[in-house]
C-alpha positions in Angstrom: 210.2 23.5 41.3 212.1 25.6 43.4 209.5 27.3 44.8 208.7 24.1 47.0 211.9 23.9 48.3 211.3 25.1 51.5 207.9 23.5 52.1 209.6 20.1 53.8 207.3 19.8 56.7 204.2 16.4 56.6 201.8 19.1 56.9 202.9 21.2 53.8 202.5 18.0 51.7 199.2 17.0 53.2 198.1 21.0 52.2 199.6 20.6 48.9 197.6 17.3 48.2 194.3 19.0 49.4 194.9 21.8 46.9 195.1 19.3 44.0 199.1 20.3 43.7 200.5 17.7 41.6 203.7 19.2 41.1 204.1 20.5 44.6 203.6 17.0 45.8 205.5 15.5 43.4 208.5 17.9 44.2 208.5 17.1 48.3 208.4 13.9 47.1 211.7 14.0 45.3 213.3 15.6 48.1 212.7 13.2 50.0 209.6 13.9 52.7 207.9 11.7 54.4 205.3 9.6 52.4 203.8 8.5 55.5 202.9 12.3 56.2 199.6 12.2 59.0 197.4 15.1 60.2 198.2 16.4 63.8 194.9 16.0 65.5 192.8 13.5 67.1 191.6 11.6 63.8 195.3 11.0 62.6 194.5 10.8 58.6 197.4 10.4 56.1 198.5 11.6 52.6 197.1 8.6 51.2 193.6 9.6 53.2 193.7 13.0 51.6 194.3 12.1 48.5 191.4 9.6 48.1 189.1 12.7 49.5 190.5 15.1 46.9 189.7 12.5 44.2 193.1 13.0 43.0 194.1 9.5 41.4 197.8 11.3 40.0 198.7 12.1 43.7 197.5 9.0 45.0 199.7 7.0 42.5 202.5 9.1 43.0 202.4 8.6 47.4 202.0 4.9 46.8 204.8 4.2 43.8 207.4 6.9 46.4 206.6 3.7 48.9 203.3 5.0 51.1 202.2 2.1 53.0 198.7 1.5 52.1 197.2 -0.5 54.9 197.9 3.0 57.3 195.1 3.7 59.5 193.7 6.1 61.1 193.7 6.1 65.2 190.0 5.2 64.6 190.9 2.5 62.2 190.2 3.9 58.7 192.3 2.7 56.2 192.4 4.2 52.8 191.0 1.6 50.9 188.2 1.7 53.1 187.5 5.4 52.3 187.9 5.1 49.1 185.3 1.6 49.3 183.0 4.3 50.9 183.2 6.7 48.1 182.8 4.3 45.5 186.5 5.4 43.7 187.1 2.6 41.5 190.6 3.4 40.4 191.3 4.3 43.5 190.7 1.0 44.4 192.2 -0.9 42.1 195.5 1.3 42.6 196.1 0.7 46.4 195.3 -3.3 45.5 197.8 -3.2 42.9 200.2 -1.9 45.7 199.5 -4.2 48.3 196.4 -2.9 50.1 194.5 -6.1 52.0 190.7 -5.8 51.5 189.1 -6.5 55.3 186.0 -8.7 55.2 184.3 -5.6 57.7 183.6 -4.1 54.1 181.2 -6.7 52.9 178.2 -5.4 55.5 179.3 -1.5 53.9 178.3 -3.0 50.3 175.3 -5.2 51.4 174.0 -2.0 53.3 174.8 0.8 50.9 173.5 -1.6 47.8 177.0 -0.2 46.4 177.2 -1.1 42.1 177.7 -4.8 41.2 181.2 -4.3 39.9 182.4 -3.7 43.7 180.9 -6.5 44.7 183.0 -8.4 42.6 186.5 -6.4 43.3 185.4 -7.2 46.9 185.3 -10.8 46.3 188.2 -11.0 43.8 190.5 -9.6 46.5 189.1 -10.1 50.1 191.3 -12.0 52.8 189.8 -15.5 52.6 190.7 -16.2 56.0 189.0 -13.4 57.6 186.7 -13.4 60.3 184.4 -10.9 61.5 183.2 -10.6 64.8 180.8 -13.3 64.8 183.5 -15.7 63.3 182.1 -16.4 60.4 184.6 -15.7 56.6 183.6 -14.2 54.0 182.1 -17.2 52.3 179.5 -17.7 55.2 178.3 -13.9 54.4 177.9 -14.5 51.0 175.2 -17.8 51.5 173.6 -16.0 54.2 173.0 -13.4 51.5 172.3 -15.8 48.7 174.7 -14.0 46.6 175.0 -16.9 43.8 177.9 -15.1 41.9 179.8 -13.9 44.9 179.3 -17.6 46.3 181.1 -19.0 42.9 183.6 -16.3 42.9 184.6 -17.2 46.8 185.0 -21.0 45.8 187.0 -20.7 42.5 189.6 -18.6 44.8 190.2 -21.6 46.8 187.8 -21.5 49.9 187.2 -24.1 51.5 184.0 -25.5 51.2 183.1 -27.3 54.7 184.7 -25.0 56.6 183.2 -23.7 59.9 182.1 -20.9 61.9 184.1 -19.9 64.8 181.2 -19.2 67.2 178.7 -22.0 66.7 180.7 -24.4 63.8 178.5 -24.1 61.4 179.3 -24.4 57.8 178.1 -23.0 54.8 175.6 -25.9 53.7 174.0 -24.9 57.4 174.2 -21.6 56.6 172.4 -21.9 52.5 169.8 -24.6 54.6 168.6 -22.0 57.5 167.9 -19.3 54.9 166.4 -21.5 52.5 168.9 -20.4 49.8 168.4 -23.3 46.8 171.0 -22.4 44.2 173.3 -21.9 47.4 172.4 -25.2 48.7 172.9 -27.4 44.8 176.4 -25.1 44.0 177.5 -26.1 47.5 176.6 -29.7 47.6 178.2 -29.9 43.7 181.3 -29.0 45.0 182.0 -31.7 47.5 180.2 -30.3 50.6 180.0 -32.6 53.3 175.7 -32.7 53.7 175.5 -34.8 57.5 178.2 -32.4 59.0 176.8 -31.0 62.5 177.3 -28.1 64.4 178.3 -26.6 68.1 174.1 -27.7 69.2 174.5 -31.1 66.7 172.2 -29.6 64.0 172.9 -30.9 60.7 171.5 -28.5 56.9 168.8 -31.1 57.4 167.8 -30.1 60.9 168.3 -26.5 60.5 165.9 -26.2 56.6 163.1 -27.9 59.0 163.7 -25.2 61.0 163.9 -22.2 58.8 160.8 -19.4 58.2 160.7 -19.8 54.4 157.8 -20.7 52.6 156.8 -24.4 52.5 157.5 -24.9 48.6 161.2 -23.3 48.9 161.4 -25.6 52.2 161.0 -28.8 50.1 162.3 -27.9 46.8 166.0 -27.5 49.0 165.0 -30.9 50.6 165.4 -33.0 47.6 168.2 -31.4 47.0 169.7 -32.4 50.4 168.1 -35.9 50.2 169.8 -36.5 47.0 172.9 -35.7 47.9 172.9 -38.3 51.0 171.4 -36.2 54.3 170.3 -38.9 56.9 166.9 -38.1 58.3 167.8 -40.4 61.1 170.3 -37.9 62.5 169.5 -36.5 66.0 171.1 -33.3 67.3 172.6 -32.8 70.9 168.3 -32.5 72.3 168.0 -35.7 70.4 165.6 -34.6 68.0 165.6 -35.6 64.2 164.6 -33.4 61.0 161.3 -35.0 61.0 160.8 -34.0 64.7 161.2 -30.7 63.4 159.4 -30.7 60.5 156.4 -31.6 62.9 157.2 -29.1 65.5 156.9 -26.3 62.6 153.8 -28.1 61.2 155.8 -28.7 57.8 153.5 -31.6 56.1 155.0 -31.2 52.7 158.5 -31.5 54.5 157.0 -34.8 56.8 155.7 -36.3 53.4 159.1 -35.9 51.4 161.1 -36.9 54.2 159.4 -40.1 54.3 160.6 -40.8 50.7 163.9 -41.2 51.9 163.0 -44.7 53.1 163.6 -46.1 50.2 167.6 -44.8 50.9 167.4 -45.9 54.2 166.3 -49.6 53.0 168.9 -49.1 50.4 171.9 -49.1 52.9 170.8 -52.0 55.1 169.0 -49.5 57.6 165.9 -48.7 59.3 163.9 -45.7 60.4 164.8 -44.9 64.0 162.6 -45.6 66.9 162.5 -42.1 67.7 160.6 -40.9 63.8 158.4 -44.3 63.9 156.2 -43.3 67.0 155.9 -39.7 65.1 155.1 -42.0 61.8 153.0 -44.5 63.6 151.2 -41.6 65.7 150.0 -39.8 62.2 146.9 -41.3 60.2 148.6 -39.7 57.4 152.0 -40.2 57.4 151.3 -43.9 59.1 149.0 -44.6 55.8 151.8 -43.0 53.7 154.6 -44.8 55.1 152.8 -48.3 54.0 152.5 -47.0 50.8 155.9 -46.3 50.4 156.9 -49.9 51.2 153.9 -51.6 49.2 155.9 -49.8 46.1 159.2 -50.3 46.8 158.6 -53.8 46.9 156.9 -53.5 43.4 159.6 -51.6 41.8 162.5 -53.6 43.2 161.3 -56.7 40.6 159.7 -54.2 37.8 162.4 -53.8 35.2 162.5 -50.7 32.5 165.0 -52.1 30.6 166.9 -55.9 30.4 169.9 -54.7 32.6 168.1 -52.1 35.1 165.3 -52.3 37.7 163.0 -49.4 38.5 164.5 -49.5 41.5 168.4 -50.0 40.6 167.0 -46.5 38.8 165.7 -44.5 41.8 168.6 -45.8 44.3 172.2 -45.9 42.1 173.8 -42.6 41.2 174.4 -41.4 37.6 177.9 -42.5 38.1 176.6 -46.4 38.8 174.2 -46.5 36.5 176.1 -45.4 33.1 178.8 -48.0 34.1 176.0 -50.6 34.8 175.0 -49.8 31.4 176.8 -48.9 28.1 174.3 -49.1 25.5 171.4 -46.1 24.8 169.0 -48.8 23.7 168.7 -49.5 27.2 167.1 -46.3 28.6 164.4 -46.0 25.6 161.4 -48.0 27.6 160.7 -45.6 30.2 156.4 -45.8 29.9 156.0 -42.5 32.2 152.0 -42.6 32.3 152.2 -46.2 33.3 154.6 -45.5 36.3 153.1 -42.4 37.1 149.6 -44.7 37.6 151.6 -47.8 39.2 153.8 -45.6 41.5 152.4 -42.7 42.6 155.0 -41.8 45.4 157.9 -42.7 43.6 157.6 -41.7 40.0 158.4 -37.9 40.2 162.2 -39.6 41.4 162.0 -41.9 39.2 161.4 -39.8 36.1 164.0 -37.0 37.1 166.2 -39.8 37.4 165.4 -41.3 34.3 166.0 -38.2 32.2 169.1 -36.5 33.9 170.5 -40.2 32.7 169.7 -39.6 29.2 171.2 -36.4 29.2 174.3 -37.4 30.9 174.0 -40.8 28.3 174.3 -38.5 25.4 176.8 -36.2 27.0 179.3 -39.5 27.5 178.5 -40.5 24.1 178.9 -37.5 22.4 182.3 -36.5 24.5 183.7 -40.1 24.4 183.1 -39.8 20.1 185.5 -36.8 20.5 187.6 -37.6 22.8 188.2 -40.8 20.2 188.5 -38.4 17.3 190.9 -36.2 19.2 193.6 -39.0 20.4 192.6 -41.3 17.1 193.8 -44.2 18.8 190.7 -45.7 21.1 187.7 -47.1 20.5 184.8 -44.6 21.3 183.4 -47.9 22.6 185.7 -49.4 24.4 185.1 -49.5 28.1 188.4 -48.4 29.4 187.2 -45.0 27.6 183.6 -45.3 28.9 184.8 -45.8 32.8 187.2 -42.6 32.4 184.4 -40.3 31.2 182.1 -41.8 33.8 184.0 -39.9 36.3 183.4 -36.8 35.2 181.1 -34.5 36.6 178.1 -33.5 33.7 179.8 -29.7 33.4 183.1 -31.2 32.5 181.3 -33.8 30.0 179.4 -30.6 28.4 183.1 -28.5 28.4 184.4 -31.5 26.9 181.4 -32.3 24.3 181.7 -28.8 23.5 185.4 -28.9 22.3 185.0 -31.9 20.5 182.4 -30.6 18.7 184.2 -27.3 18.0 187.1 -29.3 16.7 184.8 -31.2 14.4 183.3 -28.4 12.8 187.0 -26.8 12.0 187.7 -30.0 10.0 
C-alpha cells in the first residue's frame, strides 16, 4: 500500500473511487482521509455519489462502514440514495438503509413515473419516512390511494400509519382520497381498518360527497357506494355550500348513484332520523325517485314484521351488523330459511341487501363455529357452546376468525 501514501488529498480519493481502486480507497481510508471527500465545483458530489455512479458496491460499503454520512447532499439536493433510486442499484440501496440513509417521500413520484420494478416499490414503502410530506402536504399514504396501489396501501398501514389522518393543504384524508378516484379495494381495506367514513374536509366534503363527484364510470361509482353506505356514511351530510351527496349525484346526472342512495332510508329510519328537507324537494321533484322513495317505505314496513327465522326479522337482517346479529343468535338452525326467490319477488328493492347480508352471516356462522370448536379443543376446558366463548369470538373481525379456524384446524390434523 505504500504507493498511496502520498495521495491524502479529498480529490485523490474521489479519483481513486472513479477508477474502481478498491485498495487505493481502502488505504486513504486507513490513514485516515476524509470520508466526507466532495468534488470542488458547482454540483458539490461526494465519495458516496461517486461510488453509486461507478457501480462499485465494495467502495461504497467501505466509505459508509469508515463512517460517510449517508443523507450528504449535493448543493442541488441529491442525496446518494436518491441516485442510486434513479439507477435502480438495489444493493446499493439496501446498503446506505442499513447505515442509516432516510428514504424522502419526493421519490415515490420518481417510481410512479419511471414505472421502476415492483421490488422498489416495496423497499420504498418498507423504509419511507411516514411522516413526510410533499409539497402539496399530503404523506406517503395519501400517494399511495390516489394511485390505487392496493399492496403499497397495506404495506403503509401495517407500518403504523395512521389511518384518518389528513392532508395539510385541504384536510382531506385517505377515505376522501380512495372516494374521489373511485379506488374500491382502496375504499373496503380503508374502511376495514377503522377509517372514520363521515369525516369532512377544509370545503366540508365528506368520501360520500366527493365519489358523487368523481369522473369514474357509473358502475365503479356505485359499487364504492355500498361500500360507504355499509360502513355508516350519512347521506344527510351537507358540506360548507350546503349541498348533500345526493345533490351531487343529481348535479353529475348519476341515476344509479340517486337510486342507491335512496336505500339508505331504511338506515336513516333505523336511527330515529329522517331524510333532510334539503334531499326531499330533490326526491319529491323526481317522478322517479319520488315513485321509488314510496316503494322503499311500502317494503320496509313489510319486512319489519316478516320473520326468516323464529328469533330474527327480515329487517333485524338488513339493519344489525354481523357483530349483532351472531350474538342475537347462537344456533345455525336459525339462518337455514332464507326462501331467496320468494324475497327477491316480495322485495325487490331490498333483497340484493338482504341476501348479501344473509350469506356473509353464514359464512361468518361457520367461521365462529368452527373457530370456537378449536379454540375449545385448544384450552380443553370451555364449552364450545358456552356463551362466554361465543361473545369473545364475536368480536373478532372475520380475517382473525379464518387465521384462527385455520390453526385449529392445523392443530387437529397433527393429532
Amino acid at each position: 500500500m505504500d504507493q498511496y501514501r502520498i495521495k491524502r488529498s479529498s480529490g485523490d480519493l474521489i479519483g481513486l473511487i472513479k477508477r474502481n481502486d478498491e485498495k487505493g480507497v481502502e488505504a486513504l481510508l486507513l490513514e485516515g482521509i476524509n470520508v466526507n471527500a466532495r468534488d470542488n465545483d458547482e454540483v458539490g458530489m461526494v465519495a458516496l455519489h461517486h461510488a453509486i455512479f461507478a457501480n462499485n458496491v465494495q467502495i461504497l460499503k467501505l466509505l459508509l462502514e469508515h463512517g460517510a454520512y449517508p443523507d450528504d447532499a449535493t448543493y442541488g439536493g441529491i442525496r446518494p440514495f436518491d441516485v442510486a433510486f434513479a439507477l435502480t442499484r438495489v444493493e446499493h440501496l439496501h446498503l446506505l438503509i442499513h447505515h442509516g440513509a432516510r428514504v424522502n417521500i419526493k421519490l415515490f413520484e420518481l417510481y410512479r413515473c419511471n414505472k421502476l420494478p415492483r421490488k422498489f416499490g416495496q423497499l420504498f414503502y418498507t423504509h419511507v419516512e411516514l411522516r413526510d410530506r410533499d409539497k402539496h402536504g399530503c404523506s406517503i399514504l395519501h400517494k399511495v390511494v390516489k394511485y390505487g396501489d392496493v399492496e403499497g396501501l397495506k404495506t403503509i398501514l401495517r407500518r403504523g400509519a395512521a389511518v384518518d389522518e389528513r392532508t395539510l393543504n385541504d384536510g382531506m384524508t385517505s377515505l376522501h382520497i380512495a372516494a374521489r378516484n373511485g379506488h374500491q379495494l382502496c375504499i373496503e381495506i380503508l374502511l376495514g381498518q377503522g377509517a372514520k367514513p363521515n369525516l369532512k374536509d377544509e370545503f366540508g366534503f365528506t368520501a360520500l360527497h366527493l365519489l358523487m363527484i368523481a369522473s369514474i364510470p357509473e358502475v365503479d361509482k356505485v359499487k364504492a357506494l355500498d361500500t360507504l353506505l355499509d360502513f355508516g356514511c350519512d347521506m344527510n351530510l351537507t358540506c360548507n355550500r350546503k349541498k348533500t351527496a345526493l345533490h351531487y349525484a343529481f348535479k353529475h346526472r348519476s341515476v344509479d348513484s340517486c337510486i342507491n342512495l335512496m336505500k339508505h332510508i331504511a338506515k336513516i329510519h333505523h336511527n330515529q332520523d329522517s331524510i333532510s328537507n334539503y334531499n326531499m324537494q330533490f326526491i319529491t321533484s323526481n317522478e322517479r325517485l319520488s315513485t321509488y322513495y314510496v316503494s322503499c317505505l311500502d317494503e320496509l314496513d313489510k319486512i319489519k314484521v316478516e320473520r326468516m327465522s323464529p328469533k330474527i326479522t327480515l329487517y333485524q337482517l338488513l339493519m344489525y351488523n354481523i357483530r349483532e346479529l351472531l350474538q342475537y343468535t347462537r344456533a345455525f338452525n336459525d339462518y337455514k330459511c332464507f326462501k331467496s326467490q320468494r324475497y327477491n319477488n316480495r322485495y325487490p328493492i331490498y333483497y340484493e341487501n338482504l341476501e348479501r347480508k344473509f350469506h356473509s352471516l353464514v359464512e361468518n356462522r361457520k367461521l365462529l363455529d368452527s373457530a370456537s370448536m378449536g379454540l375449545c379443543i385448544l384450552i380443553k376446558r370451555i364449552d364450545s357452546n358456552s356463551i362466554i366463548t361465543q361473545k369473545i369470538l364475536g368480536f373478532l373481525k372475520t380475517e382473525d376468525l379464518k387465521s384462527l379456524a385455520l390453526i385449529c384446524e392445523w392443530n387437529r390434523a397433527r393429532k
